[in-house]
C-alpha positions as CSV (number, residue, x, y, z in Angstrom):
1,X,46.7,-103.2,-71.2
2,X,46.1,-100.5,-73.3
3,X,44.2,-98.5,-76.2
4,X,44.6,-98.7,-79.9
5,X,43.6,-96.3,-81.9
6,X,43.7,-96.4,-85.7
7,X,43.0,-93.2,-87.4
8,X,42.3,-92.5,-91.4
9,X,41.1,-89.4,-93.0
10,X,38.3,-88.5,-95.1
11,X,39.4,-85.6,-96.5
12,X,41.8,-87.2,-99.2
13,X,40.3,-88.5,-102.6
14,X,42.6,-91.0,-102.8
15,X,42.4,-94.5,-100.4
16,X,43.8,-93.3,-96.8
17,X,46.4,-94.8,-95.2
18,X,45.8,-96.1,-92.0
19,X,47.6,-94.9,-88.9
20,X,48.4,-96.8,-85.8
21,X,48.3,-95.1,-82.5
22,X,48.8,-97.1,-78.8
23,X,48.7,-95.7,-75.4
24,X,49.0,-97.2,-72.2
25,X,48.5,-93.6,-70.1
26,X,45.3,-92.6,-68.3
27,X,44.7,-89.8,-70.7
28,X,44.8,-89.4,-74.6
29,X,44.3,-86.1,-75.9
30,X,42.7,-85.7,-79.7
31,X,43.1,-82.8,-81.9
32,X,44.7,-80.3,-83.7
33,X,47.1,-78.8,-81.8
34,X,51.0,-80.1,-81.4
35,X,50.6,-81.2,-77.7
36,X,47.5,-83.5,-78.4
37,X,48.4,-87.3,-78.4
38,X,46.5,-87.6,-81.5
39,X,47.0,-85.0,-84.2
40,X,44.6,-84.1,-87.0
41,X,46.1,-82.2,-89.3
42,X,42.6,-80.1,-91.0
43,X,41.1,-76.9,-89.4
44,X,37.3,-78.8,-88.6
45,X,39.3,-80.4,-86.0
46,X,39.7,-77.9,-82.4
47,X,43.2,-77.5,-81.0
48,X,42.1,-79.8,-78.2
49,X,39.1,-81.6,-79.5
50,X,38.3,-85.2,-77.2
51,X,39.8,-87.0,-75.3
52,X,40.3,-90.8,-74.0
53,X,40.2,-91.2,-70.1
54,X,40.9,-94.0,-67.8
55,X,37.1,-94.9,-66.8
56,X,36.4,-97.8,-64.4
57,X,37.9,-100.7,-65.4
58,X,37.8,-99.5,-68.7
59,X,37.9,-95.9,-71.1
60,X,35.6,-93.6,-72.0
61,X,35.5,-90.8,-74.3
62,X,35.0,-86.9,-73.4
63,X,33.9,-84.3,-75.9
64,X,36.2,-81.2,-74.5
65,X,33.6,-78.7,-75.9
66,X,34.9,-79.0,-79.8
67,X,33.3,-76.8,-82.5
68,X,32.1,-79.7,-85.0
69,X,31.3,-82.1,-82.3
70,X,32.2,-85.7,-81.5
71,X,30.2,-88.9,-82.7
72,X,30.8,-92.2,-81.5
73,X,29.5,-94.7,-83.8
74,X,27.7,-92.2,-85.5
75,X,25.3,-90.8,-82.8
76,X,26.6,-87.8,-81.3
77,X,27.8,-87.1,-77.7
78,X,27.1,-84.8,-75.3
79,X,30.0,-82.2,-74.5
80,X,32.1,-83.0,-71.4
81,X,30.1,-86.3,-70.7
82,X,32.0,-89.3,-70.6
83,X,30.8,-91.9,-73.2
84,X,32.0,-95.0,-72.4
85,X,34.5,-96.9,-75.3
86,X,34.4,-100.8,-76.2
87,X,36.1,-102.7,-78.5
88,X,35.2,-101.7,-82.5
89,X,33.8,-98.5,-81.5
90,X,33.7,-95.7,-84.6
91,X,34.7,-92.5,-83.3
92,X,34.0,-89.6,-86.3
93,X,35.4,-86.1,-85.1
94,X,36.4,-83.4,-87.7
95,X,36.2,-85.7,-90.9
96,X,38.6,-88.4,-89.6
97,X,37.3,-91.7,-88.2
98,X,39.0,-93.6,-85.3
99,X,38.4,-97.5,-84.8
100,X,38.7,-98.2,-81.0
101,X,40.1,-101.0,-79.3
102,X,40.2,-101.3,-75.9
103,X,42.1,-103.2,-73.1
104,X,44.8,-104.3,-75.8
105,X,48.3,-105.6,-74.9
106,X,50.4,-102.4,-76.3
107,X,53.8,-103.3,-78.1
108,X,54.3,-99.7,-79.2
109,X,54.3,-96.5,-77.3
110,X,53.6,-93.2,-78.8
111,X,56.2,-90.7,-79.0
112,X,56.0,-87.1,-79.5
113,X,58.5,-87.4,-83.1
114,X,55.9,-90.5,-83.8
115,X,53.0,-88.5,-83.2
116,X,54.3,-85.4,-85.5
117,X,55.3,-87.9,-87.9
118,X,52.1,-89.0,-88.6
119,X,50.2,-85.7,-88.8
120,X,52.8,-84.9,-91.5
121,X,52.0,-87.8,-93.3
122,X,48.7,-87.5,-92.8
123,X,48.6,-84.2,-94.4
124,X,50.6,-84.9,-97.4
125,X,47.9,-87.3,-98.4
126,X,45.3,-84.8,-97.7
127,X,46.7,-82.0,-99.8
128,X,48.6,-84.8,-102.5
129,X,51.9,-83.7,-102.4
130,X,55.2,-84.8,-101.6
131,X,57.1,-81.5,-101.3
132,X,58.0,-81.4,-97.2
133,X,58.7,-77.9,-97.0
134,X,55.1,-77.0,-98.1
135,X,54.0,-79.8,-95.8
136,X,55.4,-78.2,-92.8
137,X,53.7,-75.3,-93.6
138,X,50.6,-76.1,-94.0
139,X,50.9,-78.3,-91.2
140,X,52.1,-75.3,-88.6
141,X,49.5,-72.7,-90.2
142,X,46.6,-75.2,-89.3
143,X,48.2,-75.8,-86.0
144,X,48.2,-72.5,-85.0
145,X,44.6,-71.3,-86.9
146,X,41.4,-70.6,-85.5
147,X,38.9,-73.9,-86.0
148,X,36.8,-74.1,-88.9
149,X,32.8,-74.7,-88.3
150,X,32.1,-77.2,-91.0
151,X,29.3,-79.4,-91.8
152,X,30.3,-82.7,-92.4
153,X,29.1,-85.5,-94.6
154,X,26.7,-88.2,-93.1
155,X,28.8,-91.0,-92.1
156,X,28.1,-93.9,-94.7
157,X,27.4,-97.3,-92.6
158,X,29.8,-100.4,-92.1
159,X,30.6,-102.9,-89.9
160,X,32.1,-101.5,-86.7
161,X,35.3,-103.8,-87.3
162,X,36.1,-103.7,-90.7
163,X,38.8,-100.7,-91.0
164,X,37.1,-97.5,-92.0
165,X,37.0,-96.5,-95.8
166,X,36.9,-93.6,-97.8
167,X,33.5,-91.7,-98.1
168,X,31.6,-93.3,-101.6
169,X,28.4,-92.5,-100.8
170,X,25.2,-92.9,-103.2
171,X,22.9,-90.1,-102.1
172,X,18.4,-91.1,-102.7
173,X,17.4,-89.2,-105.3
174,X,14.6,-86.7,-104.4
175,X,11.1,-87.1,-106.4
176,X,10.6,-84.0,-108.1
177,X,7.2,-82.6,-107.2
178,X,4.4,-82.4,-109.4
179,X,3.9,-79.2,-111.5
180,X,0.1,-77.9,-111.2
181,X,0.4,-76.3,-114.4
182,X,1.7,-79.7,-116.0
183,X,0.1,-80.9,-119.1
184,X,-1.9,-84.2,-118.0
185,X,-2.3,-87.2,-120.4
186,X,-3.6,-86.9,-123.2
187,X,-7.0,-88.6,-124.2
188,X,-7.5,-90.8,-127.5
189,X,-8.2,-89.4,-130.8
190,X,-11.9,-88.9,-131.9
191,X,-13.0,-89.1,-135.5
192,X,-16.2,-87.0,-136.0
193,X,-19.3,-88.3,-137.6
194,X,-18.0,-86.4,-141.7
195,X,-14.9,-88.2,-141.0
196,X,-16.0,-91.8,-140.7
197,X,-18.1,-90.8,-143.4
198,X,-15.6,-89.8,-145.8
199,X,-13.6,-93.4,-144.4
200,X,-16.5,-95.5,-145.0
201,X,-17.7,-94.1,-148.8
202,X,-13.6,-94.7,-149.4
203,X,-14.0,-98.4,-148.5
204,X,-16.8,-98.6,-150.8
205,X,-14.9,-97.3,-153.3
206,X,-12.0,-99.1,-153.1
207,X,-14.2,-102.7,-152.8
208,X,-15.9,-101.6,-155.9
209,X,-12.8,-101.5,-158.0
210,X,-12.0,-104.8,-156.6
211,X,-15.2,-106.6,-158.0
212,X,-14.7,-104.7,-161.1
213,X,-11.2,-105.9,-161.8
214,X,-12.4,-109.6,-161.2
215,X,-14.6,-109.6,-163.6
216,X,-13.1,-107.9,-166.5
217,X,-10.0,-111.3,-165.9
218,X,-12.9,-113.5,-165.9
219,X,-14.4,-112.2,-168.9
């Protein structure tokens, strides 16, 4: 029995593929570098980032100290304290999310060709482009970089084991605060005493010429 691990990114526009990782080994390393298990191709990610140990009867996952931090189902973990991994778990390090499943019949060991495979691919989707020369180079100039500090996105909520999306998040829109200098509401018009004067005499007037008329058709 082993772990699955199936890893998209969220730094592509575009819908992520999904990639399918399975280890039966006591430890799986996560991150950026060449020699992790795992490898994220983007520079928010540290060369050796987290990893997966053998826990018990189970597996549990270690923060090794990363620069942007760990979160495992969206609360984050303390550095180099093991966090203990079940089935559906959400793993969100760097701006890719891993779904977890543990104690899993594996059919399909990882390989290091595999493993490079996928962070190439992985990539390509990131930067949307096909051309595998400028792949490779991207791909060895973030392997070899210094790690980026980055503040990532909230994680939007989902059900633990659906397969994670892309971010499409509708942020609340902030009330905007009250001016003190603000015109307030204005109050009703009011006519002044002349003015209903002039209104009223005009109604006279005009009820006058009325009578008059009917009884000049009478006559």
């Amino acid at each position: 029995m082993g772990v699955r691990i199936t890893v998209q990114s969220l730094w592509t526009e575009l819908s992520p593929s999904a990639f399918v990782y399975e280890f039966a080994q006591r430890r799986i390393v996560i991150g950026r570098s060449r020699s992790a298990d795992v490898q994220l191709p983007h520079a928010a990610v540290s060369a050796m980032h987290a990893s997966i140990r053998e826990q018990d009867a189970g597996y549990a996952l270690v923060d090794e100290g990363s620069t942007n931090g760990t979160r495992v189902n969206e609360i984050r973990v303390v550095p180099g304290r093991p966090k203990p991994l079940r089935t559906h778990d959400l793993l969100d390090l760097g701006g890719y999310r891993l779904s977890i499943d543990v104690g899993v019949p594996v059919s399909q060991t990882m390989s290091a060709r595999l493993t490079s495979d996928f962070a190439r691919r992985m990539l390509a989707e990131q930067l949307a482009v096909e051309d595998a020369v400028r792949v490779d180079a991207e791909l060895s100039s973030i392997q070899s970089g210094p790690d980026e500090r980055v503040d990532l996105l909230p994680i939007p909520n989902e059900a633990a084991s659906e397969p994670p999306s892309p971010p499409r998040e509708s942020r609340p829109s902030r009330p905007r605060p009250s001016r003190p200098d603000a015109p307030g509401p204005r109050e009703p018009l009011r006519l002044l005493r002349s003015e209903w004067a002039v209104y009223a005499l005009a109604a006279l007037v005009v009820a006058a010429s009325i009578i008059a008329m009917a009884l000049l058709t009478r006559s």
